[in-house]
VOGU-3710 file (C-alpha; in Angstrom, 3 decimals, decimal comma):
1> xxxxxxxxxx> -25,351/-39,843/1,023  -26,494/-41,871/3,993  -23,953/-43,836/6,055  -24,298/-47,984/5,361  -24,561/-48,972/8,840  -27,809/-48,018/10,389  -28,127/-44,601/12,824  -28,423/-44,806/16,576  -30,058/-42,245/18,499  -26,742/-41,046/19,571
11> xxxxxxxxxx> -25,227/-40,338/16,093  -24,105/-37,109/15,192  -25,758/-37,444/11,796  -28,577/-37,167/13,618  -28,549/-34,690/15,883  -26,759/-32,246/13,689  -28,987/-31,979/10,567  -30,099/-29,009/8,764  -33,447/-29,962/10,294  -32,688/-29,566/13,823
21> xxxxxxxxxx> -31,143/-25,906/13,344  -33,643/-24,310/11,008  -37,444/-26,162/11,066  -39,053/-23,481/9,145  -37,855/-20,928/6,211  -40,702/-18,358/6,782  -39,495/-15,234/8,073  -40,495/-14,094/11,302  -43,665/-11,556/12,176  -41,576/-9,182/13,156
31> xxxxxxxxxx> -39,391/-9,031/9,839  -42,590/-8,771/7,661  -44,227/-6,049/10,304  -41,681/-3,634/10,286  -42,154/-0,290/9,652  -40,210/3,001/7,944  -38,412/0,530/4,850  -37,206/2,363/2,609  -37,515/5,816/4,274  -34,915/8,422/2,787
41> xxxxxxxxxx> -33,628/10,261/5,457  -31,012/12,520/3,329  -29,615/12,800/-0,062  -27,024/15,097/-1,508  -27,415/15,632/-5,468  -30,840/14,425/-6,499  -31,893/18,396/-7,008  -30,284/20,852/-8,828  -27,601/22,236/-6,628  -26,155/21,101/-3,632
51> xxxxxxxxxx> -29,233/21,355/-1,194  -30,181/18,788/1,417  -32,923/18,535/3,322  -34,066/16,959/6,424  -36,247/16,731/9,773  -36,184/18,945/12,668  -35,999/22,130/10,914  -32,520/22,567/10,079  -31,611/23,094/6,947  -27,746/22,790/6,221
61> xxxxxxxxxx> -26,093/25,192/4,190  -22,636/25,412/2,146  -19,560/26,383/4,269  -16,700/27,633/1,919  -16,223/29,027/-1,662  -18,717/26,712/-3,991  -15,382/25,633/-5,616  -13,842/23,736/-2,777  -17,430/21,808/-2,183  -19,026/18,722/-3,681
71> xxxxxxxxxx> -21,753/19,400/-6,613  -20,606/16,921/-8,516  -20,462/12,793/-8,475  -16,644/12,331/-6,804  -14,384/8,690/-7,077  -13,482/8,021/-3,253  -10,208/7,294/-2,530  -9,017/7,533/-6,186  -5,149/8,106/-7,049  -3,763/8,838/-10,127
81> xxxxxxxxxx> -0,822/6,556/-10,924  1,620/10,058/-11,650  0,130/11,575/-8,322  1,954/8,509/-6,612  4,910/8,217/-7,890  4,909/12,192/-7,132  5,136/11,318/-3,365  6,976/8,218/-3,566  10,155/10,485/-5,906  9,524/13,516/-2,960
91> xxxxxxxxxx> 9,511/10,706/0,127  13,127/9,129/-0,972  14,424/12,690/-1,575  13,482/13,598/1,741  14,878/9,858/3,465  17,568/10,907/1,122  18,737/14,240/2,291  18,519/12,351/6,138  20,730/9,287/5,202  23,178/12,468/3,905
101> xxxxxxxxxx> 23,006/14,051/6,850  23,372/11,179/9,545  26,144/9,176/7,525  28,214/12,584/6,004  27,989/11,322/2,674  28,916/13,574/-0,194  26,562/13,954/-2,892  24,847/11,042/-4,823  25,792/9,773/-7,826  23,812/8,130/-10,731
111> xxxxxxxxxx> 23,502/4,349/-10,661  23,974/4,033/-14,464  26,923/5,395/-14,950  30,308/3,533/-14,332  32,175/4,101/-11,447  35,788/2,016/-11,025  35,948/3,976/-7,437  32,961/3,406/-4,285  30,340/5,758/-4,973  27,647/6,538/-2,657
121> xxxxxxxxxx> 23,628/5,889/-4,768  20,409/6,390/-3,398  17,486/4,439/-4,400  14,484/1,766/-3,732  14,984/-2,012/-3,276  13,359/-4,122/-5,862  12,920/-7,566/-7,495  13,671/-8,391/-10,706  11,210/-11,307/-10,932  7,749/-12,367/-9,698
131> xxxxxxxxxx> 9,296/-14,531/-6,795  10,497/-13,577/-3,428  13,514/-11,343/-2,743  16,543/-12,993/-2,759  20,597/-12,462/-3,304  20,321/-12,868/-6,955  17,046/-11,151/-7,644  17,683/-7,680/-5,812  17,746/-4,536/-7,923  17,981/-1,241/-6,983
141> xxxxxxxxxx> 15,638/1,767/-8,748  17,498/5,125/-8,604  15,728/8,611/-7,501  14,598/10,318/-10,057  16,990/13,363/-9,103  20,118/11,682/-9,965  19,285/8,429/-11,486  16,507/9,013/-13,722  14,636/6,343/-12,431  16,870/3,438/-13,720
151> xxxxxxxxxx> 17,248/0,346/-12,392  20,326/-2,199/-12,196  21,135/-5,433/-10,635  22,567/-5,414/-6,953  25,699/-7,715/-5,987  25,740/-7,883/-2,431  28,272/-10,587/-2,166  31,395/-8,333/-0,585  28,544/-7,458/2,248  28,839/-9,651/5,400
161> xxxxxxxxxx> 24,985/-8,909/6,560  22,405/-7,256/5,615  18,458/-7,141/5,559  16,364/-5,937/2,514  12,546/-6,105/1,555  11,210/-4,462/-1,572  10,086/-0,696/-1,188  12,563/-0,262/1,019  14,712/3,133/0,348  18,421/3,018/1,333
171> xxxxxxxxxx> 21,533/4,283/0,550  24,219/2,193/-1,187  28,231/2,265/-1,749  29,714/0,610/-4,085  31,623/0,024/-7,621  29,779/-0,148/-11,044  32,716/-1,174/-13,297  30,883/-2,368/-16,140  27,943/0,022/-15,746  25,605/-3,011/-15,594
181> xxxxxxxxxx> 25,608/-4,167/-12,022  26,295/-2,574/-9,008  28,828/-4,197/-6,567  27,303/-3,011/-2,546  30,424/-2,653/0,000  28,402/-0,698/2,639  24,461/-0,001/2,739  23,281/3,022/4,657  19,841/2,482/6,399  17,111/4,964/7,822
191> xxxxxx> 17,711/4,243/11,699  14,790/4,056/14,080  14,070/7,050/16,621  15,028/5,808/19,891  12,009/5,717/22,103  11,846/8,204/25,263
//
């Protein structure tokens, strides 16, 4: 829409039009003269077999048993949901056996059963709800070694700080009196190496 009052030669309207940066739409000589478009230089699969073939005369071959190489179409960078959860249940066994270790605590115990006396759990910090983590939305999902997986509210109440963010693996001591929430008295975190 044009401005009411009338433009001066020093208006901004203008000097910065669509005119003034791009006076033509024609590509350039250069763009329509070039050469080699749509050259194939290599390609792996269009032949029967793995063979490629190229300038120079070299002609790569197949390093390797023909089982560990490609020959077929292959999905990049694709997990299977099981295959992650493999190395998430092995990664807080391992943070696991070190939390043991550094804070001598004795073996873990499930976080579904009840427990009138501190027990010492293991597990990942989660939320129970689409929002942000906060005191009354924490849960905590057991290992699969002792827990089963199973997950059950967190009341961190008796604790006078602390600092959680979801994913994170810890280790927890508390009560479970009712067998439906988990009352935290201490929380056991991975330390930081000290740098050299």
């Amino acid at each position: 829409p044009q401005p009411k009052r009338t433009l001066s030669s020093r208006s901004p309207y203008a000097l910065f039009s669509p005119t003034s940066f791009s006076p033509s739409v024609t590509p350039s000589q250069k763009y329509a003269a070039r050469g080699s478009r749509g050259e194939v230089v290599a390609s792996f699969g269009s032949v029967q077999g793995p063979s490629w073939s190229g300038g120079g005369g070299c002609t790569p071959k197949l390093f390797g048993p023909p089982e560990d190489n490609l020959t077929k179409s292959y999905k990049f960078m694709f997990q299977k949901a099981l295959d992650v959860r493999e190395v998430l249940s092995w990664r807080i066994e391992e943070i696991g056996d070190a939390l043991k270790s550094r804070h001598h605590l004795e073996d873990f115990a499930s976080i579904l059963l009840p427990a009138q006396e501190p027990v010492p759990v293991l597990g990942q910090i989660g939320c129970d709800s689409n929002g942000k983590l906060n005191a009354k939305s924490v849960v905590l999902e057991g290992d699969r070694e002792h827990s089963s997986g199973g997950q059950i509210p967190l009341d961190l109440s008796e604790l006078k700080e602390y600092s959680l963010f979801p994913g994170q693996i810890v280790a927890l001591e508390g009560t479970n009196s009712s067998g439906k929430r988990l009352v935290v008295s201490k929380l056991y975190e991975v330390m930081p190496r000290p740098r050299p």
